[in-house]
C-alpha positions in Angstrom: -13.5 32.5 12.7 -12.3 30.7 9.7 -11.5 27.5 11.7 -14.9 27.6 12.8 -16.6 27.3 9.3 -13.7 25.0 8.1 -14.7 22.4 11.3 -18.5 22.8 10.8 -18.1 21.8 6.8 -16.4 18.5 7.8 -18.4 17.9 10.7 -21.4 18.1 8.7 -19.8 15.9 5.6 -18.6 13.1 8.3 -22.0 13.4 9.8 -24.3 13.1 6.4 -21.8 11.1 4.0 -20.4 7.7 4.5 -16.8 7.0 3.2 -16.4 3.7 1.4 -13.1 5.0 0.3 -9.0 4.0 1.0 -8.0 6.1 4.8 -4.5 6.7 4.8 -2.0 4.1 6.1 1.0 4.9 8.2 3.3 2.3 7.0 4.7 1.7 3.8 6.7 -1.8 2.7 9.1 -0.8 0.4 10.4 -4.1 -1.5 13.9 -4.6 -3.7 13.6 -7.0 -6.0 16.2 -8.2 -8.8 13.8 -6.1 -11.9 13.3 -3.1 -9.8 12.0 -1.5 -6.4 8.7 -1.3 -5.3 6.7 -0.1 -2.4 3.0 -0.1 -1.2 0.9 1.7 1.4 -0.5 -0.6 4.0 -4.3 -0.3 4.5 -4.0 -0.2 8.3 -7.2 0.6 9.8 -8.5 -1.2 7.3 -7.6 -4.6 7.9 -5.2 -4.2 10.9 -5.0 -7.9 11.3 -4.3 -8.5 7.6 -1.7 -6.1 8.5 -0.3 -7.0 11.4 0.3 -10.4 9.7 1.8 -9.0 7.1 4.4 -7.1 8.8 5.0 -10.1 11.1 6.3 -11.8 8.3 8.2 -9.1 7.0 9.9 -8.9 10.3 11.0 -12.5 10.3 12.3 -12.5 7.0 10.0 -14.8 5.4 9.9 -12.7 2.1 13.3 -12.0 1.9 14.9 -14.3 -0.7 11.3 -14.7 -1.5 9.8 -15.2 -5.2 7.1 -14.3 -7.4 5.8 -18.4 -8.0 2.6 -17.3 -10.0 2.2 -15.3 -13.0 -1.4 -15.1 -14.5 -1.1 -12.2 -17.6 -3.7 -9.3 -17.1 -5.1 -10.9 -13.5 -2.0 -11.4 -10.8 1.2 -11.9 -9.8 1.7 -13.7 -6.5 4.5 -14.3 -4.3 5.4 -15.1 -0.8 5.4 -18.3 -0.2 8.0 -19.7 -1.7 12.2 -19.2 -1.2 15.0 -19.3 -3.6 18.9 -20.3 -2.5 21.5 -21.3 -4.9 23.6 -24.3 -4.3 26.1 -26.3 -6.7 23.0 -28.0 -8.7 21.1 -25.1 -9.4 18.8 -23.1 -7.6 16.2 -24.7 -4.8 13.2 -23.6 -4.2 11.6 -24.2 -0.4 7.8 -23.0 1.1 8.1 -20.3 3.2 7.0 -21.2 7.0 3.5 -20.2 7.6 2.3 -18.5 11.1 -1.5 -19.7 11.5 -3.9 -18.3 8.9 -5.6 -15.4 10.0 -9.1 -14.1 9.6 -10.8 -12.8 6.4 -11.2 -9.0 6.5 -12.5 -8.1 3.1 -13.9 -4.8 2.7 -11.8 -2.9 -0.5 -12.4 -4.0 -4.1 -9.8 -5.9 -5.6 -8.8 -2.9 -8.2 -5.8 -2.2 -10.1 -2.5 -2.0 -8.1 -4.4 -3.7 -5.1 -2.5 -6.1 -3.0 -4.7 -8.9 -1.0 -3.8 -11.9 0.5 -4.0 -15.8 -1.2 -6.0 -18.6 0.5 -7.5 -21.6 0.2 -10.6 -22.4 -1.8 -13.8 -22.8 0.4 -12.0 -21.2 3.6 -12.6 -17.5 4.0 -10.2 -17.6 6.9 -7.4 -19.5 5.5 -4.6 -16.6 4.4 -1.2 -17.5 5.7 2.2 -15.4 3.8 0.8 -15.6 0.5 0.0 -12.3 -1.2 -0.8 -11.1 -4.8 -1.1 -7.9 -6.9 -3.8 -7.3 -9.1 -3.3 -6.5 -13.0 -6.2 -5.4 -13.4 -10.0 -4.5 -11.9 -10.5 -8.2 -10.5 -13.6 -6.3 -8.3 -16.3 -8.4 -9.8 -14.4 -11.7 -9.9 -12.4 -11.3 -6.4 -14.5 -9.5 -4.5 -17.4 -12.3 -4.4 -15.7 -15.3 -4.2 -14.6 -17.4 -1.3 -15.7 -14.3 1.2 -13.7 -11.7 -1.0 -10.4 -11.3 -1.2 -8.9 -8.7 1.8 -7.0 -6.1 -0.2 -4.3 -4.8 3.0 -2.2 -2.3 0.6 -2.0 -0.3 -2.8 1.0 -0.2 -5.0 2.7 3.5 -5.1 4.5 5.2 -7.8 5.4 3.6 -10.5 5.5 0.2 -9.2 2.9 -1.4 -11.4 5.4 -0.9 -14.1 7.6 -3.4 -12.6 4.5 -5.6 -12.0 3.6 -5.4 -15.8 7.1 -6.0 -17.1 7.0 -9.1 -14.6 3.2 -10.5 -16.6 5.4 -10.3 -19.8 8.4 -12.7 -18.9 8.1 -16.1 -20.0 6.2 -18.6 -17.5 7.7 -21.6 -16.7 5.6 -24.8 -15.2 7.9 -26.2 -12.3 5.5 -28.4 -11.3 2.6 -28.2 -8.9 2.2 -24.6 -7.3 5.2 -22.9 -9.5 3.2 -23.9 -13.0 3.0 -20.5 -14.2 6.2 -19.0 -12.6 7.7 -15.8 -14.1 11.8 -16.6 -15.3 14.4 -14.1 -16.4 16.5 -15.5 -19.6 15.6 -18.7 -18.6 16.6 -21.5 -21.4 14.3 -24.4 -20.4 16.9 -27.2 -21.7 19.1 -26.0 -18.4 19.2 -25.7 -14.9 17.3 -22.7 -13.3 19.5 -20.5 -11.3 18.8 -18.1 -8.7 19.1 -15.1 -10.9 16.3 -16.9 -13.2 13.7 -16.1 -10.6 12.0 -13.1 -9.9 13.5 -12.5 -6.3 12.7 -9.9 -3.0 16.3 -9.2 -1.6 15.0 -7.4 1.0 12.2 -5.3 2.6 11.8 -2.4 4.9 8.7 -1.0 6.4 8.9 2.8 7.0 6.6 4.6 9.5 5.3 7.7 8.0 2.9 10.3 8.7 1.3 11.1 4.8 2.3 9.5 1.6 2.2 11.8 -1.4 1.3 9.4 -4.7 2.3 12.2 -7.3 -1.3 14.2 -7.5 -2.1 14.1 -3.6 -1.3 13.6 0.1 -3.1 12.0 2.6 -2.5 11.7 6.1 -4.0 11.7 9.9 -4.7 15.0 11.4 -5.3 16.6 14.9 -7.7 19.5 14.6 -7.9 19.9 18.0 -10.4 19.0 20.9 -9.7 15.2 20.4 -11.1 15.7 17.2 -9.0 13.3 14.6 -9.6 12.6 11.0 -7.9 10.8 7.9 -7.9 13.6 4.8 -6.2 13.9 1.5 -5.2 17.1 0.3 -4.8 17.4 -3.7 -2.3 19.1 -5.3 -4.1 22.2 -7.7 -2.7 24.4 -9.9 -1.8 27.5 -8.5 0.0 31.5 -10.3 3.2 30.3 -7.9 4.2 28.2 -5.6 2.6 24.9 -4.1 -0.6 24.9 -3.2 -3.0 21.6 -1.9 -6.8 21.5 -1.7 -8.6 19.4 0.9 -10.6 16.6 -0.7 -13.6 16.9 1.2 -14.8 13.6 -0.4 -11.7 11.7 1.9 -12.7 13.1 5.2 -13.3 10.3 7.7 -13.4 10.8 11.4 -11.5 8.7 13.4 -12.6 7.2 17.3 -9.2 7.3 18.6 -6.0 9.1 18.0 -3.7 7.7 16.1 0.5 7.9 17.2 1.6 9.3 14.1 -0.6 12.4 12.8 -0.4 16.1 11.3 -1.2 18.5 13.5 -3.8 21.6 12.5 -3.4 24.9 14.4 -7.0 26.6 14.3 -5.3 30.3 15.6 -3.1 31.0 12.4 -3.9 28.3 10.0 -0.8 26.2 10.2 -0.7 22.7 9.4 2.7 20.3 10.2 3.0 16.8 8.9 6.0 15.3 10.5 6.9 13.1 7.8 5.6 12.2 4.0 7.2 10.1 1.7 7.1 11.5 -1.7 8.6 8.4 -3.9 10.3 5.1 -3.3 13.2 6.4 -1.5 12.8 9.9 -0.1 11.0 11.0 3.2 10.7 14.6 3.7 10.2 15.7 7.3 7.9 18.2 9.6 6.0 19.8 6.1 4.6 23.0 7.0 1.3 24.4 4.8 -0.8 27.3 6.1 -4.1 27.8 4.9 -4.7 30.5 2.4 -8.2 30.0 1.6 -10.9 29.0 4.0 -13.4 28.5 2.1 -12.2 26.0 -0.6 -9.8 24.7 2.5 -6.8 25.4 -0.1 -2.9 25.2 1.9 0.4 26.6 0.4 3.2 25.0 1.1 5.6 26.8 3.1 8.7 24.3 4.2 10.1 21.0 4.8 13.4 19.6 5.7 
């Protein structure tokens, strides 16, 4: 059966290989923020407390009204724990109220487009609401110092555009934490205004089953007899229509079953993702591949809604 020498391959991969590499989230925080929207993947299994933390704060609306307080030019840009509300004299700027700091959970290099949480110096455990973006591959400074910096979630699309155009606005010292914060048309001889700061509106946290980042999707899948595993599937080139190829370099098996997965029909082929989101606003629903080529794994799109 085809199934049969599909299953052995990736039992035989998640058996000899060990996969250092990003498994797929299931929740992506999509941000609007006053120069553009933004959204990243949340590194779930990960660092599910880092996480759960993250979202906590998200649901209390700590980061909206929030702003980006720290700009450091081809290193980071950090935000979250400070807010910005107008008033007759000017915009004022107030911490954001902290839960208690949560536990380090380093394990993903501090890359390009990486999101890990701030703390304090010396104290591995010490991360609260503040978060920051890396500009560039921080791996060999970030990632051994201080117990490494938890990455929790990856920019998507086009994001780090927004990021970059953020490291090029002029810096502005406010005094102690806000020394190197990012202004828009700022003169310095006045008094800063909301609309001065680089500000988070809002935020939403969408619940999706794969995330497709332009060149790939990667998702949870249910290949039958509680067998579960975190894939990507690349997008190839194809004489017509869509067609995906299973990146057998992503495969990870997965202890328990996850709520939100793809399922993977071994008697004719068929595999259903119930939802994907494809850019920062659109979610397609139940995507349905069948696989046209056992042995390089290859799927052809067939439908989605």
């Amino acid at each position: 059966m085809a199934f049969s020498r599909i299953y052995s391959k990736i039992i035989a991969l998640v058996i000899l290989s060990v996969f250092p590499g990003l498994s797929q989230a299931h929740s992506v925080a999509c941000f609007i923020s006053n120069m553009g929207q933004f959204c990243m993947e949340l590194f779930e299994r990960q660092a599910p407390g880092t996480v759960a933390n993250f979202i906590r704060y998200i649901d209390s609306g700590a980061y909206a009204q929030s702003i980006f307080h720290r700009s450091m030019p081809g290193f980071v840009i950090q935000g979250g724990g400070f807010k910005v509300t107008g008033s007759d004299t000017g915009a004022k700027v107030s911490v954001v109220d902290v839960f208690d700091p949560i536990k380090n959970e380093f394990g993903i290099s501090n890359t390009r487009g990486t999101v890990a949480m701030a703390k304090v110096g010396r104290d591995p455990d010490s991360a609260t609401s503040q978060w920051f973006v890396s500009l560039a591959d921080n791996s060999a400074n970030l990632d051994n110092q201080n117990g490494g910096f938890t990455v929790f979630a990856k920019i998507l699309y086009d994001g780090m555009a927004i990021f970059d155009t953020i490291a090029a606005l002029q810096r502005v010292n406010f005094g102690g934490a806000l020394s190197t914060t990012p202004t828009i048309n700022f003169d310095v001889t006045q008094t800063p205004q909301v609309d001065n700061f680089v500000v988070i509106s809002s935020v939403d946290v969408h619940d999706v089953t794969g995330v497709f980042d332009g060149s790939a999707v990667g998702f949870t899948v249910d290949t039958g007899n509680n067998n579960f595993f975190d894939v990507r599937l690349q997008l190839v080139a194809a004489e017509s229509g869509i067609v995906f190829e299973l990146d057998q370099d992503s495969i990870t098996f997965l202890s328990a079953a996850p709520e939100n997965r793809a399922t993977f029909s071994a008697g004719d082929g068929t595999l259903i993702i119930p939802s994907v989101m494809i850019d920062a606003t659109t979610i397609v629903k139940n995507v349905v591949l069948t696989l046209i080529d056992p042995v390089s794994v290859q799927f052809a799109l067939v439908s989605f809604e």
